[in-house]
DRENVOVEX-112171 format. One record per residue (C-alpha): x, y, z. Coordinates in nm, 2 decimals. Example, Ala and Ser with C-alpha at 12.3 -4.5 7.8 and 13.67 -1.06 7.14 Angstrom:
REM residues 2
      xx      yy      zz
    1.23   -0.45    0.78
    1.37   -0.11    0.71
This chain:
REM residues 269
      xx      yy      zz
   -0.55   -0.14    0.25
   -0.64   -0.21   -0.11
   -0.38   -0.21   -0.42
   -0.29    0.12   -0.57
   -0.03    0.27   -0.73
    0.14    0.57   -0.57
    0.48    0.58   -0.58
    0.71    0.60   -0.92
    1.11    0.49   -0.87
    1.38    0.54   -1.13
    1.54    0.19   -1.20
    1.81    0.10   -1.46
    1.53   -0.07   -1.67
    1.31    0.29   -1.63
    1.09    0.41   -1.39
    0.80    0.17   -1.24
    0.47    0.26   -1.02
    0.46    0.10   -0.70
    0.26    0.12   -0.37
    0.24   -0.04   -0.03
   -0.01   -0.12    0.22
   -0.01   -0.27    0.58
    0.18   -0.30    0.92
    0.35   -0.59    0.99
    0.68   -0.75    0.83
    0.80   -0.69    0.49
    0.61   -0.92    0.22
    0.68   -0.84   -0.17
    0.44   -0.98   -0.44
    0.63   -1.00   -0.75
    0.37   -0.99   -1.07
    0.45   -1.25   -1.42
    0.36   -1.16   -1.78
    0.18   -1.04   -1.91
    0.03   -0.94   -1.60
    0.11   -0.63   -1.32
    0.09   -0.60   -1.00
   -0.28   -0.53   -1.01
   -0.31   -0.97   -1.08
   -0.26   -0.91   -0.67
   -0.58   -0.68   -0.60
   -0.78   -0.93   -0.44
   -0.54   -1.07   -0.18
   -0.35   -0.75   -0.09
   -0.64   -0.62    0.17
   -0.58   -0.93    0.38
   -0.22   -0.98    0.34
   -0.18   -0.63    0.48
   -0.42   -0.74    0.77
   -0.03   -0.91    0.87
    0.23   -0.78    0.69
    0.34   -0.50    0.50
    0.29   -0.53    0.15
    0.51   -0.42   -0.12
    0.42   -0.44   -0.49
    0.54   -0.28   -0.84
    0.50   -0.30   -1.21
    0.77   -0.43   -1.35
    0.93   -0.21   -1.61
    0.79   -0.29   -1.96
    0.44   -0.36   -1.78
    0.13   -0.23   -1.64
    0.16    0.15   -1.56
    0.56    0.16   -1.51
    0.74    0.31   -1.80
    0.73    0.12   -2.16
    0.95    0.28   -2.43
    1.07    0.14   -2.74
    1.44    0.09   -2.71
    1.35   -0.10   -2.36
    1.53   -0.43   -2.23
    1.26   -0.60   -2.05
    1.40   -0.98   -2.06
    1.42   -1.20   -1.75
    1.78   -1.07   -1.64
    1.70   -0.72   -1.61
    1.38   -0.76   -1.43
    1.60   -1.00   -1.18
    1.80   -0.73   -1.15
    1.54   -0.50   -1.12
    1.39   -0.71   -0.80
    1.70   -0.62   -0.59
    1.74   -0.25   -0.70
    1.39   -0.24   -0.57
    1.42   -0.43   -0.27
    1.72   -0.18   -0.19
    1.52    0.13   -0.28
    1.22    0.00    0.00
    1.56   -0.07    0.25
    1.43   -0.47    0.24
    1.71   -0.68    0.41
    1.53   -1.01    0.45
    1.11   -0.95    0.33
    0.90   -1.22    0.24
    0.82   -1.29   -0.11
    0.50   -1.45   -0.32
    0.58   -1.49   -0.63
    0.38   -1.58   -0.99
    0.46   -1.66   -1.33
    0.77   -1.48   -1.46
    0.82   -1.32   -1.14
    0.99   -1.68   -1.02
    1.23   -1.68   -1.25
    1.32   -1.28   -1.17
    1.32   -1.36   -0.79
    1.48   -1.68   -0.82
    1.77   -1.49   -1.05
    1.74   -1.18   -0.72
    1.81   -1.49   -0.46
    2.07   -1.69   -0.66
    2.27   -1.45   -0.86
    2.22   -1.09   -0.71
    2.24   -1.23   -0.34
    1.87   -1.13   -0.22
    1.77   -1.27    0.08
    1.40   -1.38    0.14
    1.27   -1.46    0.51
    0.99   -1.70    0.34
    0.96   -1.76   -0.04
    0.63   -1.86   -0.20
    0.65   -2.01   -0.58
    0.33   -2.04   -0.72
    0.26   -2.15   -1.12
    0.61   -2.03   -1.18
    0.82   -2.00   -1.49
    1.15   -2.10   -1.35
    1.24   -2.42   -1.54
    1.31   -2.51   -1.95
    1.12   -2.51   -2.16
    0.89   -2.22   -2.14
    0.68   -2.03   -2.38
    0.45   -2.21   -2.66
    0.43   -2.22   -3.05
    0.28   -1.89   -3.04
    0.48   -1.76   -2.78
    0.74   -1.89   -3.06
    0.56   -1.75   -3.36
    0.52   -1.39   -3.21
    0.86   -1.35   -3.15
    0.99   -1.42   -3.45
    0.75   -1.20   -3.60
    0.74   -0.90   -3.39
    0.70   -0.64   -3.70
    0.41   -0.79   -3.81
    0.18   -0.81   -3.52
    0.26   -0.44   -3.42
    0.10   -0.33   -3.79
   -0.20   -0.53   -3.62
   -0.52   -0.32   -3.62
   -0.63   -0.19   -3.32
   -0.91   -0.41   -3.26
   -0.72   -0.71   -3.34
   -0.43   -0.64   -3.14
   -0.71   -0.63   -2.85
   -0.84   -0.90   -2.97
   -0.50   -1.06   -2.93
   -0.45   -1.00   -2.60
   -0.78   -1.10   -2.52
   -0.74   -1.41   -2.63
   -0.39   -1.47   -2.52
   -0.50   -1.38   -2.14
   -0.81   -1.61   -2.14
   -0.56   -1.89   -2.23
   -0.44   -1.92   -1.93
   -0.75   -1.93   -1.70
   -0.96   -2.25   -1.63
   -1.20   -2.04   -1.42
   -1.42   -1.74   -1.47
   -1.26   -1.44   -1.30
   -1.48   -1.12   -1.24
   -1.51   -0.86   -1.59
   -1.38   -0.58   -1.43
   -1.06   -0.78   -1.36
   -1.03   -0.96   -1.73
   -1.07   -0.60   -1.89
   -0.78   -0.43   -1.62
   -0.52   -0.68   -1.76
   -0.57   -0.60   -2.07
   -0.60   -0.25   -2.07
   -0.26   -0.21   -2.02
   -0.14   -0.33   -2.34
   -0.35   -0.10   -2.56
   -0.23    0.18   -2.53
    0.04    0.27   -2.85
    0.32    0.18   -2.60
    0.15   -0.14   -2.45
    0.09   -0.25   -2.78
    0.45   -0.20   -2.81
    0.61   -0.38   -2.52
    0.33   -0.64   -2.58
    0.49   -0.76   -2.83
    0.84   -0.68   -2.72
    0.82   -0.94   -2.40
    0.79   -1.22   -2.67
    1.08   -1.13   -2.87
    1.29   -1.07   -2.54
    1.22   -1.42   -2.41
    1.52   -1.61   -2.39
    1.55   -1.97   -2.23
    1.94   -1.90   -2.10
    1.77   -1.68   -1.81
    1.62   -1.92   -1.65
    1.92   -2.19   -1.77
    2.14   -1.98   -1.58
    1.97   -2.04   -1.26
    1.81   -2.43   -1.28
    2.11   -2.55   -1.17
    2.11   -2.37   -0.86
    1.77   -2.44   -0.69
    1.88   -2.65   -0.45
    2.11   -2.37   -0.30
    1.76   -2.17   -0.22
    1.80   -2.02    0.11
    1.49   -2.00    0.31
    1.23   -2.21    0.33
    0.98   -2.28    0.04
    0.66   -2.32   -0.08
    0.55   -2.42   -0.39
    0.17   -2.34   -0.48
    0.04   -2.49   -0.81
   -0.30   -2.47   -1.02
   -0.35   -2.81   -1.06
   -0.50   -2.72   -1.41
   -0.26   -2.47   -1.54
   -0.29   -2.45   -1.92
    0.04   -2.29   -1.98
    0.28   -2.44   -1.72
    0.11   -2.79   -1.62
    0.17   -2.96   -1.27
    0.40   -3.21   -1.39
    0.66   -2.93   -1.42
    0.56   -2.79   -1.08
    0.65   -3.11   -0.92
    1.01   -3.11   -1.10
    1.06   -2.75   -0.97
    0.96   -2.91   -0.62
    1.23   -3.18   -0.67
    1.52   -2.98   -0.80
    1.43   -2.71   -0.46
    1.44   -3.04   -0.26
    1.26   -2.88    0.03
    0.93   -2.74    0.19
    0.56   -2.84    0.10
    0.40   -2.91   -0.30
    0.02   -2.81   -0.28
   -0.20   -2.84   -0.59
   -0.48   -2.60   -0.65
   -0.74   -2.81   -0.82
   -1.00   -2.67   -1.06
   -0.77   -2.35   -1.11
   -0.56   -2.24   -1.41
   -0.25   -2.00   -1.48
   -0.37   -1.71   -1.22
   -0.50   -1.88   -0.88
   -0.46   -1.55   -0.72
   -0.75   -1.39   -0.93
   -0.95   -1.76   -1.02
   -0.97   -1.85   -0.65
   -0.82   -1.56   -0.43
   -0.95   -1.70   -0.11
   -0.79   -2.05   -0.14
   -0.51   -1.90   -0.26
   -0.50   -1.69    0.12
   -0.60   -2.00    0.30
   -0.24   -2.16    0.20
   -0.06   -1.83    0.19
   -0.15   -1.81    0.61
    0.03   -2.17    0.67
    0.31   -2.01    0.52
């Protein structure tokens, strides 16, 4: 019942690494940057206490396949949602989604006709504008950070990932989101994700929310340093529907700052 990676599936983005756990209905956690589906760990073991739970790497990330020439931008990994919800045989699961994996649900619902039984938005990138100045900087600059030395491309990532939390989260956890990135072709796609950003992803989709088509949740870390509240509760007024529920005292990644308060809104779901 714990999170693991044991499957690998050929998509048209590459192959990811997948894995599953749990009886019960269908329930997919979809993973943001620069994150994988390991960000989940700690609330997988009870989530598959009720459901089945489905998770992946998205392509570009974690262990699934990174490769130079790779498109990794916002519309292939919406894409990249339904080809795997087809490959598990997923008519109607639930989903929980984080971070980028909003806007590449959202785009699976709304463009590529996805249906979701319950849908769970939680410190989402879904809405313009997205990214920062050195979110900015990076990507027009891609060349020059890959020449980075070793230890400051860790160094890098380090820093970029503790950005984004408010609270402490265990060591082991901090160092298994970065490792992923350090590798020659993390380092790679580490740098690729900010070059492949592109606002018109989530553009394409904005104008839509309101045509959602299950009911919604939106969860929110009431301290988010990257995506602050005040955009959650326009993304809960453009969905016009379900409940808003700040997180307080917790940043970017409740699901690994506060895992168990996290679960206790997930079960009134």
């Amino acid at each position: 019942m714990t999170w693991h990676l044991n499957e690998t599936f050929e998509t048209s983005a590459g192959k990811v690494a997948a894995g599953n756990a749990g009886d019960g209905p269908d329930l997919v956690v979809a993973h943001g940057w620069p994150w994988s589906s390991y960000s989940w760990h700690r609330v997988i073991p009870e989530l598959a206490k009720q459901y089945k739970v489905h998770w992946y790497d998205m392509p570009g990330y974690g262990r699934s396949e990174m490769r130079a020439d790779q498109a990794t931008s916002l519309d292939v990994q919406g894409r990249v949602f339904a080809e795997m919800l087809a490959h598990w045989n997923l008519a109607r699961p639930h989903v929980i989604a984080h971070d980028f994996g909003g806007a590449t649900t959202l785009r699976a619902h709304l463009l590529h006709a996805c249906e979701f039984e319950t849908y769970v938005l939680m410190n989402v990138v879904a809405m313009r504008p997205w990214g920062s100045e050195f979110f900015d900087h990076v990507g027009r600059h891609v060349d020059a950070f890959l020449g980075l030395p070793a230890h400051i491309h860790k160094a890098v990532v380090e820093a970029y990932i503790k950005g984004a939390l408010i609270s402490d989260i265990d060591a082991d956890d901090f160092d298994a989101l970065v490792s992923p990135w350090l590798s020659e072709a993390g380092r790679g796609s580490f740098y690729r994700q900010f070059a492949q950003a592109d606002e018109r992803y989530t553009a394409e989709v904005e104008p839509l929310f309101g045509d959602i088509r299950c009911p919604v949740k939106i969860l929110w870390g009431e301290d988010d340093p990257w995506i602050p509240l005040a955009r959650g509760k326009a993304l809960h007024g453009l969905v016009g529907k379900g409940p808003f529920t700040p997180l307080p005292g917790i940043g970017h990644l409740p699901q690994l700052e506060a895992p168990e308060l996290v679960l206790k809104n997930l079960s009134r779901v």
